[in-house]
PDB file of N, CA, C and O in Angstrom:
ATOM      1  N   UNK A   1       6.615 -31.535  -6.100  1.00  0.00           N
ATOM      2  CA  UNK A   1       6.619 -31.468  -7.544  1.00  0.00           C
ATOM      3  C   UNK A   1       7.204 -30.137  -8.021  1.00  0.00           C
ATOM      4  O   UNK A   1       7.962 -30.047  -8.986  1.00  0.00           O
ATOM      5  N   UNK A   2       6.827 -29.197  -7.332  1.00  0.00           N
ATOM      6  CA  UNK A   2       7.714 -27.656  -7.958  1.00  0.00           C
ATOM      7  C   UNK A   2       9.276 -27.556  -7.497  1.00  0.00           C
ATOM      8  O   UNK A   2      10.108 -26.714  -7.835  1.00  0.00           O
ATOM      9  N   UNK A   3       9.390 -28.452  -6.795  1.00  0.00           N
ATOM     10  CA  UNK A   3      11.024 -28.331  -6.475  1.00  0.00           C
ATOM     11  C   UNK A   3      11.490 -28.775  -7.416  1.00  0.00           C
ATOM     12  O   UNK A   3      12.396 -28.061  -7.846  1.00  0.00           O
ATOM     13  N   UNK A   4      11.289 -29.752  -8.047  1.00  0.00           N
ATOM     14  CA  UNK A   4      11.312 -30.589  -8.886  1.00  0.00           C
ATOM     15  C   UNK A   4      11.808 -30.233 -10.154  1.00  0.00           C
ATOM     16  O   UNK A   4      12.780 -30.623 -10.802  1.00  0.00           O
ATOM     17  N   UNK A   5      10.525 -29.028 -10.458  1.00  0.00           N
ATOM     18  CA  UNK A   5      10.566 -28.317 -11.540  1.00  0.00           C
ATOM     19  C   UNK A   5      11.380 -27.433 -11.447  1.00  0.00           C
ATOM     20  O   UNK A   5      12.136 -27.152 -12.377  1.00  0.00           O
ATOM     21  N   UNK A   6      11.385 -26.678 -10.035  1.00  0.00           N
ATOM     22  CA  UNK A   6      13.022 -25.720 -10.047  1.00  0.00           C
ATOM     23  C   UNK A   6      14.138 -25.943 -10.533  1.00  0.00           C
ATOM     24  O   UNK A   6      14.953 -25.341 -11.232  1.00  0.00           O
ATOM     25  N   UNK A   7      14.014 -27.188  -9.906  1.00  0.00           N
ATOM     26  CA  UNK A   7      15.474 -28.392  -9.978  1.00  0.00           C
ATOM     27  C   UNK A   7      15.677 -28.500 -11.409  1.00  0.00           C
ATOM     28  O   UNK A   7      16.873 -28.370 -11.669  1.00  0.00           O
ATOM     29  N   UNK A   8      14.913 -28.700 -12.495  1.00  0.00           N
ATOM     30  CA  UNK A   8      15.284 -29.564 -13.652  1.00  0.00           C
ATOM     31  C   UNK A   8      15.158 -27.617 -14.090  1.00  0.00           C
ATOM     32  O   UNK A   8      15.385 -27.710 -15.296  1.00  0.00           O
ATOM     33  N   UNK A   9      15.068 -26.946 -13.980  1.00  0.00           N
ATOM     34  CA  UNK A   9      14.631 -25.132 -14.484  1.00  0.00           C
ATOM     35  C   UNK A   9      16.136 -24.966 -14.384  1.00  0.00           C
ATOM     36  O   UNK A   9      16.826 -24.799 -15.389  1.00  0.00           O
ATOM     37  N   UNK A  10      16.560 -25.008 -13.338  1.00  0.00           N
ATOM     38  CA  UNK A  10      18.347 -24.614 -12.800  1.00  0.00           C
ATOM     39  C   UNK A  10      19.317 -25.681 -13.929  1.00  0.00           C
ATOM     40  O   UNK A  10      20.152 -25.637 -14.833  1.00  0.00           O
ATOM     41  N   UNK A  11      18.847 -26.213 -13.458  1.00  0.00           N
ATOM     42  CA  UNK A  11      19.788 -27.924 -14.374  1.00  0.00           C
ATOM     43  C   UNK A  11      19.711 -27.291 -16.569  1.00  0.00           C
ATOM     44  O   UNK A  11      20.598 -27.567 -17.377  1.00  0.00           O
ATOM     45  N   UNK A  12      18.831 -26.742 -16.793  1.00  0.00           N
ATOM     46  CA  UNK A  12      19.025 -26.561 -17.618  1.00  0.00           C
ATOM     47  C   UNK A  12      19.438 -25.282 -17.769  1.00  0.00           C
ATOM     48  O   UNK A  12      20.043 -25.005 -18.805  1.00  0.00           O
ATOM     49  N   UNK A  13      19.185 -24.200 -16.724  1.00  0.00           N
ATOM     50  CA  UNK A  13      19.820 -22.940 -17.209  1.00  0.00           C
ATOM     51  C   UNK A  13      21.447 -22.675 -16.850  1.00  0.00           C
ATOM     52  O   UNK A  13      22.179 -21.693 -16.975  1.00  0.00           O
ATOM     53  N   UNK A  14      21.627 -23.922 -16.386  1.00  0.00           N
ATOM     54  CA  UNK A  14      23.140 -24.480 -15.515  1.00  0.00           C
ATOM     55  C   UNK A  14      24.336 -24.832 -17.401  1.00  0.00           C
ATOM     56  O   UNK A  14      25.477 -24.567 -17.780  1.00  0.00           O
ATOM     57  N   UNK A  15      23.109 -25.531 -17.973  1.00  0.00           N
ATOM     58  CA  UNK A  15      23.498 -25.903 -19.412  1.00  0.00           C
ATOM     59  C   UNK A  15      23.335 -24.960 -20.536  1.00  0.00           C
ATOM     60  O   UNK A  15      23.278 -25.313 -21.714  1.00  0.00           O
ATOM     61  N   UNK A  16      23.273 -23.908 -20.171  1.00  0.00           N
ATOM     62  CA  UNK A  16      22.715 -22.674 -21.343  1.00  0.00           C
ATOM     63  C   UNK A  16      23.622 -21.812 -20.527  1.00  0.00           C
ATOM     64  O   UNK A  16      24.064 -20.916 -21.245  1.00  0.00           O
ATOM     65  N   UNK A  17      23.949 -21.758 -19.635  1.00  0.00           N
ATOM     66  CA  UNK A  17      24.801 -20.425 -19.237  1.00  0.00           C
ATOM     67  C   UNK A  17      25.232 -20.603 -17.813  1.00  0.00           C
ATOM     68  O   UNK A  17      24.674 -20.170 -16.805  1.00  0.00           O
ATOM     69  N   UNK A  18      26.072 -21.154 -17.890  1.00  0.00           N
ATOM     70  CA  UNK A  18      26.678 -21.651 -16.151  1.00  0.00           C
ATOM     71  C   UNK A  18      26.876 -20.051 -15.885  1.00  0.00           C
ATOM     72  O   UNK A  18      25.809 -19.772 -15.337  1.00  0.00           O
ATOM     73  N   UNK A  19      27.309 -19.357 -15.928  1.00  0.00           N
ATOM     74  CA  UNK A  19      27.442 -18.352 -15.147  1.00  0.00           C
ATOM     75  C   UNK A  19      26.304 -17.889 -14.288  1.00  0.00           C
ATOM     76  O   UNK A  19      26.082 -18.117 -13.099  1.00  0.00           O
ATOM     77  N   UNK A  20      25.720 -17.276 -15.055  1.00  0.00           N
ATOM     78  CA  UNK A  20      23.902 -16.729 -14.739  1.00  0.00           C
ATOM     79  C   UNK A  20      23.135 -17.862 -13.320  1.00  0.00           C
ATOM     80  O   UNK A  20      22.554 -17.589 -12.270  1.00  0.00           O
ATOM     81  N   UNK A  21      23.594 -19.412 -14.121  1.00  0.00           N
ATOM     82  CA  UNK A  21      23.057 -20.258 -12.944  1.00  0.00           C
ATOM     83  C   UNK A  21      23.713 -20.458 -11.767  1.00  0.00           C
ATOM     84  O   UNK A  21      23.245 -21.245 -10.945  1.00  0.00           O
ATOM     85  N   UNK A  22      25.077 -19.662 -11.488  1.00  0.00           N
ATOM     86  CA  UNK A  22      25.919 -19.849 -10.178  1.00  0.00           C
ATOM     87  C   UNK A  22      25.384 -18.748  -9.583  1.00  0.00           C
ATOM     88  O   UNK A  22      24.798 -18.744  -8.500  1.00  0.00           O
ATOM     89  N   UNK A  23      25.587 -17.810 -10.296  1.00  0.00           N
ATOM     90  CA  UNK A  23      25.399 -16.295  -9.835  1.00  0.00           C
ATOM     91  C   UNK A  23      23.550 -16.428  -8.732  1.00  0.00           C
ATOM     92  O   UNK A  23      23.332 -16.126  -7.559  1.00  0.00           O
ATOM     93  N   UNK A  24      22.495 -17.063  -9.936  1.00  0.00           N
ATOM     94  CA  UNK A  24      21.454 -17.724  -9.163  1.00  0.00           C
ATOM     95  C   UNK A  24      21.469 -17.881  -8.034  1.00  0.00           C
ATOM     96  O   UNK A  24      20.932 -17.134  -7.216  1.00  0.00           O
ATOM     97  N   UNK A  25      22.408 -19.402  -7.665  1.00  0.00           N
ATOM     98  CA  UNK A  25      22.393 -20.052  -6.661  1.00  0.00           C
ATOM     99  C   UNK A  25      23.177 -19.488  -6.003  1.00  0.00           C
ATOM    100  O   UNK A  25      23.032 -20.108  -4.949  1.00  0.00           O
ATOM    101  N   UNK A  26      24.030 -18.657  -5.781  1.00  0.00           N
ATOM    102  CA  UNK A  26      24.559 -17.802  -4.462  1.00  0.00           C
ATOM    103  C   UNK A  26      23.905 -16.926  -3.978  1.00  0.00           C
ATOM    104  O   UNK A  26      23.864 -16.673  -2.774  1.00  0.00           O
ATOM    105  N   UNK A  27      22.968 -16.017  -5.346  1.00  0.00           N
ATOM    106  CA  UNK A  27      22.024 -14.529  -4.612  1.00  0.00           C
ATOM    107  C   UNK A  27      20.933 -15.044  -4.061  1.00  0.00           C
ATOM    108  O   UNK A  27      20.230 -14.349  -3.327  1.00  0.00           O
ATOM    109  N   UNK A  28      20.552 -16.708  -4.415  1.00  0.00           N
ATOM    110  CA  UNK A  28      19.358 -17.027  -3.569  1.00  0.00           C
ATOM    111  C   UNK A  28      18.859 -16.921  -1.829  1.00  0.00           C
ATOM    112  O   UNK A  28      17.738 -16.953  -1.323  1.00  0.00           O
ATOM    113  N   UNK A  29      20.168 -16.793  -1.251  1.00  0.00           N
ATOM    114  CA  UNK A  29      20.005 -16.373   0.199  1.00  0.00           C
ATOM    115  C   UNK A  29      19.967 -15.173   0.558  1.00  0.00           C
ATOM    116  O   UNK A  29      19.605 -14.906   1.703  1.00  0.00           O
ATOM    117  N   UNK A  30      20.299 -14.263  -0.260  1.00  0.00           N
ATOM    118  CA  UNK A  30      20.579 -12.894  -0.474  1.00  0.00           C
ATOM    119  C   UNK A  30      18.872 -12.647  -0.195  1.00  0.00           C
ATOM    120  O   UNK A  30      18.189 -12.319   0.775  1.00  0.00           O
ATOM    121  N   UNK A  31      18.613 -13.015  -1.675  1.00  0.00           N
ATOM    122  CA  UNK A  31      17.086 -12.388  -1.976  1.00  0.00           C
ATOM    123  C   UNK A  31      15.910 -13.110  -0.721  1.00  0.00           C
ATOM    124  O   UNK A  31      15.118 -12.374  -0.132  1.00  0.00           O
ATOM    125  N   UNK A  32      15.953 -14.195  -0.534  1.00  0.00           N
ATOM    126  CA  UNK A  32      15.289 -14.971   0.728  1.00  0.00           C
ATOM    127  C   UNK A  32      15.775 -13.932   1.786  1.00  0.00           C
ATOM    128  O   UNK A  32      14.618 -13.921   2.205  1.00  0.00           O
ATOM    129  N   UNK A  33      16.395 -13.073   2.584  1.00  0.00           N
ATOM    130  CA  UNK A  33      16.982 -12.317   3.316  1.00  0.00           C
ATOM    131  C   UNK A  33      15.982 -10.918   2.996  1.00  0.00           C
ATOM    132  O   UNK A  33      15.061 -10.479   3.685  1.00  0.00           O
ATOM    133  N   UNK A  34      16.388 -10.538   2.030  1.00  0.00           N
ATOM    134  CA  UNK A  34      15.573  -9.342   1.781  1.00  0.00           C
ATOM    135  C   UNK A  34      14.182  -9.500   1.827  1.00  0.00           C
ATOM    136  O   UNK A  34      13.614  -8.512   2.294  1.00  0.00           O
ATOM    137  N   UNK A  35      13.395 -10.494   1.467  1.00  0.00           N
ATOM    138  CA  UNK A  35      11.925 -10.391   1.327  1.00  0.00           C
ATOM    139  C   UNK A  35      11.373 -11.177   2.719  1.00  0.00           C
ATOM    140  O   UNK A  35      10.295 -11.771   2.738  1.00  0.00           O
ATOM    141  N   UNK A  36      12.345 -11.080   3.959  1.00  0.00           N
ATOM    142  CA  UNK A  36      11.988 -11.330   5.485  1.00  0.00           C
ATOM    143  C   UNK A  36      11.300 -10.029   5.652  1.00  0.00           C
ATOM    144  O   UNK A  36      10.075  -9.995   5.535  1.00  0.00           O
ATOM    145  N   UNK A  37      12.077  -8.793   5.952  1.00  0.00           N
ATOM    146  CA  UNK A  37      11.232  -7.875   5.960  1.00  0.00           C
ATOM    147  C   UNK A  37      10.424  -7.263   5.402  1.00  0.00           C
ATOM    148  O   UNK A  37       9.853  -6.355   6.006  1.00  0.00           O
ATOM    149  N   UNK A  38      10.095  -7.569   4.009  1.00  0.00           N
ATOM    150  CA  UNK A  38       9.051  -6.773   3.361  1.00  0.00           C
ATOM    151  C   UNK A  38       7.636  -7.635   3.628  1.00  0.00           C
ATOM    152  O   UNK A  38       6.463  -7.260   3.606  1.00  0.00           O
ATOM    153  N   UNK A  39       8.270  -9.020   3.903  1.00  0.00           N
ATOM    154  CA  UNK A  39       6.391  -9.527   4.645  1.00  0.00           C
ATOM    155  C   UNK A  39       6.337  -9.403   5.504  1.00  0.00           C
ATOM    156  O   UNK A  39       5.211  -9.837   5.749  1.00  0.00           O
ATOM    157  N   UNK A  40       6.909  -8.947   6.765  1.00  0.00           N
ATOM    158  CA  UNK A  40       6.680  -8.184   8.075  1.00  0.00           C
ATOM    159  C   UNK A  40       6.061  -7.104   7.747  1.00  0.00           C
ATOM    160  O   UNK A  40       4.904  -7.046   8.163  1.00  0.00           O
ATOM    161  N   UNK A  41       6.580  -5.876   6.902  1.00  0.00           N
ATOM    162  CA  UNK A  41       5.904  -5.261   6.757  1.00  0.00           C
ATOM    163  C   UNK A  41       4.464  -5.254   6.284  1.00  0.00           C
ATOM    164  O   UNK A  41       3.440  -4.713   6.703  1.00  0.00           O
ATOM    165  N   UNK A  42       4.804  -6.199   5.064  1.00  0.00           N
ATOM    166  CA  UNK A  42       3.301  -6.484   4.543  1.00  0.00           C
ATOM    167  C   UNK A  42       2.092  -7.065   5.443  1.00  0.00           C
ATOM    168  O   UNK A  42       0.903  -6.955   5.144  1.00  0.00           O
ATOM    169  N   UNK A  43       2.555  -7.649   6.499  1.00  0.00           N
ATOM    170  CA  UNK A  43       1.996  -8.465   7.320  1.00  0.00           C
ATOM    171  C   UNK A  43       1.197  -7.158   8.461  1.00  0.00           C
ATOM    172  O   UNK A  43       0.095  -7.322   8.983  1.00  0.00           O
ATOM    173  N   UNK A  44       2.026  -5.973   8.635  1.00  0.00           N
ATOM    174  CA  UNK A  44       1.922  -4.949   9.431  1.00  0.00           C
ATOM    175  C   UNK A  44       0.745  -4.606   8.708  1.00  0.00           C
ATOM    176  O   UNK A  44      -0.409  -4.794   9.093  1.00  0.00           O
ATOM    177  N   UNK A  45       1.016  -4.221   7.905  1.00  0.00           N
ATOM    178  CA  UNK A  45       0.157  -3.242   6.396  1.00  0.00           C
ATOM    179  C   UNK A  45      -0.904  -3.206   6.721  1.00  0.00           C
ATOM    180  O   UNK A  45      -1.649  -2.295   7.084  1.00  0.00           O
ATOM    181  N   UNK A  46      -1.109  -5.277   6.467  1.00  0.00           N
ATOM    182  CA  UNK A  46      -2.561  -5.486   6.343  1.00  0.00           C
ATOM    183  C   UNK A  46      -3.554  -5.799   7.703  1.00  0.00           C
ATOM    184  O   UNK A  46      -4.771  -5.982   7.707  1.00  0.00           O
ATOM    185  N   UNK A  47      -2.673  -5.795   8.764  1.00  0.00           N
ATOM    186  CA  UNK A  47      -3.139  -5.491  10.180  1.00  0.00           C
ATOM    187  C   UNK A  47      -3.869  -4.291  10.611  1.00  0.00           C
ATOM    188  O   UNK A  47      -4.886  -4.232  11.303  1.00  0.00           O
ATOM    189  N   UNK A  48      -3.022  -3.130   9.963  1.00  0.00           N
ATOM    190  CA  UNK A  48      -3.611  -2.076  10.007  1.00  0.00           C
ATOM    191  C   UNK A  48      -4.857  -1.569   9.272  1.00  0.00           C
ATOM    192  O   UNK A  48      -5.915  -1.046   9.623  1.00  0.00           O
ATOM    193  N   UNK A  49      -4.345  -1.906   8.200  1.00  0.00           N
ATOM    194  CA  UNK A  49      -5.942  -1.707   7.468  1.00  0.00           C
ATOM    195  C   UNK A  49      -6.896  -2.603   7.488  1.00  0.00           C
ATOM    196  O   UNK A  49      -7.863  -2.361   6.765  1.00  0.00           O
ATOM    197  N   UNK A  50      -6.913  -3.890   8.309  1.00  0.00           N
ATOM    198  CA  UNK A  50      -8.205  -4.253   9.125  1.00  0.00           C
ATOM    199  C   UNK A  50      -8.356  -3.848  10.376  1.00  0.00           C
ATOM    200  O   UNK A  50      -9.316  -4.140  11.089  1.00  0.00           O
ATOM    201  N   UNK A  51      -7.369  -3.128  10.703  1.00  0.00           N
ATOM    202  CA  UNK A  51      -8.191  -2.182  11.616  1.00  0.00           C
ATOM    203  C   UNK A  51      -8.671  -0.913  11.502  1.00  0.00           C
ATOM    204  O   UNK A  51      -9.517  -0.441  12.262  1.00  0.00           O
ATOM    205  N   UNK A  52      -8.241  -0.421  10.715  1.00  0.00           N
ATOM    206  CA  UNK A  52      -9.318   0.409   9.782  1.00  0.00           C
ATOM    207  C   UNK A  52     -10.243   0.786   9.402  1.00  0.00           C
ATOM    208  O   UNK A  52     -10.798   1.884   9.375  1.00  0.00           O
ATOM    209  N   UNK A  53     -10.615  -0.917   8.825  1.00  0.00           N
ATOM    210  CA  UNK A  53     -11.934  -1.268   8.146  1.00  0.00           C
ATOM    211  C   UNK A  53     -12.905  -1.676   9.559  1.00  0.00           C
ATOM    212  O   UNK A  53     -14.117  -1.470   9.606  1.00  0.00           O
ATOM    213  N   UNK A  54     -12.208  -2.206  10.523  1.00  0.00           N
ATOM    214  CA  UNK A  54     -12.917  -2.320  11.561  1.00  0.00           C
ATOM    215  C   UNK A  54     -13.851  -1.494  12.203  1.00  0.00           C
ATOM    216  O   UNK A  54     -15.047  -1.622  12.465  1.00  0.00           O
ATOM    217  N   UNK A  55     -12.418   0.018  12.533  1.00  0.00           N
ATOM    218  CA  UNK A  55     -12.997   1.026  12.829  1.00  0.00           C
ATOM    219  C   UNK A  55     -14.374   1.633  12.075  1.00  0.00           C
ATOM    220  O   UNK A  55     -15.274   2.186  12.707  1.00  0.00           O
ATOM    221  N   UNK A  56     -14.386   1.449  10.700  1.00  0.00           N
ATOM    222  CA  UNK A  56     -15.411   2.381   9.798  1.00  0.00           C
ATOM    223  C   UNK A  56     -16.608   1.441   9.819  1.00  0.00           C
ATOM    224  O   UNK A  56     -17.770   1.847   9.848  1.00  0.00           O
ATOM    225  N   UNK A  57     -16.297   0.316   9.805  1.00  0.00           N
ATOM    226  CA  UNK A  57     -17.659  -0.424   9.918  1.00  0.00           C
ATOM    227  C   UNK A  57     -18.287  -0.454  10.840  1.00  0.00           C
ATOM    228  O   UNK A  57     -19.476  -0.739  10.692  1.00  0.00           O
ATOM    229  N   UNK A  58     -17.721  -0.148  12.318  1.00  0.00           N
ATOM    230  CA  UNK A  58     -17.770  -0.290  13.081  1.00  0.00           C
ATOM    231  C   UNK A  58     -19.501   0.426  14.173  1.00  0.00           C
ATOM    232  O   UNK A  58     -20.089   0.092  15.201  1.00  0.00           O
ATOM    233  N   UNK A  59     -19.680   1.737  12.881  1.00  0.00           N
ATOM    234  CA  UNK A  59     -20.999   2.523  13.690  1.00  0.00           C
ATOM    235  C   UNK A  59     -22.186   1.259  13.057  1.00  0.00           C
ATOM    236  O   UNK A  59     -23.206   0.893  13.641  1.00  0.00           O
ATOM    237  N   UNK A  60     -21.796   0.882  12.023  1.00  0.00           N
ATOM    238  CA  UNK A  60     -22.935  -0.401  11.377  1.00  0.00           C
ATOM    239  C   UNK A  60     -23.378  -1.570  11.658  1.00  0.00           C
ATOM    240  O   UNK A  60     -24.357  -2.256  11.365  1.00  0.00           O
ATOM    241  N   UNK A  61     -22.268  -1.670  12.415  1.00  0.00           N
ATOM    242  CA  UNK A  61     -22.231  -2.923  13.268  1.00  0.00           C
ATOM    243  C   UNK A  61     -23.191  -3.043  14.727  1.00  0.00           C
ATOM    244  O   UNK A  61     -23.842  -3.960  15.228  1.00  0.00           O
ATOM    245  N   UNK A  62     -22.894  -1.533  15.139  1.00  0.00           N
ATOM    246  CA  UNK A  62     -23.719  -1.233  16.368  1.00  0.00           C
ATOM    247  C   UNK A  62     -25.050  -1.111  16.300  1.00  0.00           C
ATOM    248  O   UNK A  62     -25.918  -1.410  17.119  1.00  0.00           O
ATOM    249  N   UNK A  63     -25.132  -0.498  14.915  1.00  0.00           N
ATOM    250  CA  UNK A  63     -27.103  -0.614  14.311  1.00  0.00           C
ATOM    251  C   UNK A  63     -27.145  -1.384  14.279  1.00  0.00           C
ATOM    252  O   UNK A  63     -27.793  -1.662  15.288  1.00  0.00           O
ATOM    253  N   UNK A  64     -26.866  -2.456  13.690  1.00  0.00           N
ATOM    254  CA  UNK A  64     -27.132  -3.488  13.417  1.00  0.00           C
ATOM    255  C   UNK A  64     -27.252  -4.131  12.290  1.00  0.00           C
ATOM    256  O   UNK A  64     -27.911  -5.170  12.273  1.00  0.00           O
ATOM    257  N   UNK A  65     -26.588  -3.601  11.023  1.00  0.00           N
ATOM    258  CA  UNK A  65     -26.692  -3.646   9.927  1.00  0.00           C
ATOM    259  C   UNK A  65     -25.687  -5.212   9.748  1.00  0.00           C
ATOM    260  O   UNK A  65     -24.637  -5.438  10.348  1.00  0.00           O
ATOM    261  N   UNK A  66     -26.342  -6.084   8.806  1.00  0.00           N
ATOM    262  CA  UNK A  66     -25.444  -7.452   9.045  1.00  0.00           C
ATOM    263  C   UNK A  66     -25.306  -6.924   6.933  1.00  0.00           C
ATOM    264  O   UNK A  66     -25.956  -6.318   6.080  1.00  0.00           O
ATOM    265  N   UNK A  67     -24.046  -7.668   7.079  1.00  0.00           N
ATOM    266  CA  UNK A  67     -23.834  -8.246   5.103  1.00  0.00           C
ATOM    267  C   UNK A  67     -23.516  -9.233   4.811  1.00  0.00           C
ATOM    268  O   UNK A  67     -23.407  -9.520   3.619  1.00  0.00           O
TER     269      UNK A  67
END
């Protein structure tokens, strides 16, 4: 259903300003390209800071403190 809605989103901004909507559909592999690595990174990020949180919780865990 949201393709859908892309689809008929493009189709009309195709009819309001063909330019803008070509320009769209060519940088779309562009931008899909660029945001490969920023969720690797993001993906890194948040690896790290559960291990982090691991580490700090970690003396509470050994008491025995449950949440």
């Amino acid at each position: 259903m949201k393709a859908i809605l892309v689809f008929i989103g493009w189709l009309i901004l195709m009819v309001l300003c063909w330019p803008l909507a070509i320009l769209a559909l060519v940088l779309w592999p562009v931008v899909l390209l660029i945001s490969i690595p920023l969720s690797i990174i993001g993906i890194g990020v948040g690896a790290a800071l559960a291990l982090l949180k691991a580490l700090l919780y970690l003396p509470a865990r050994i008491l025995g403190h449950r949440a």
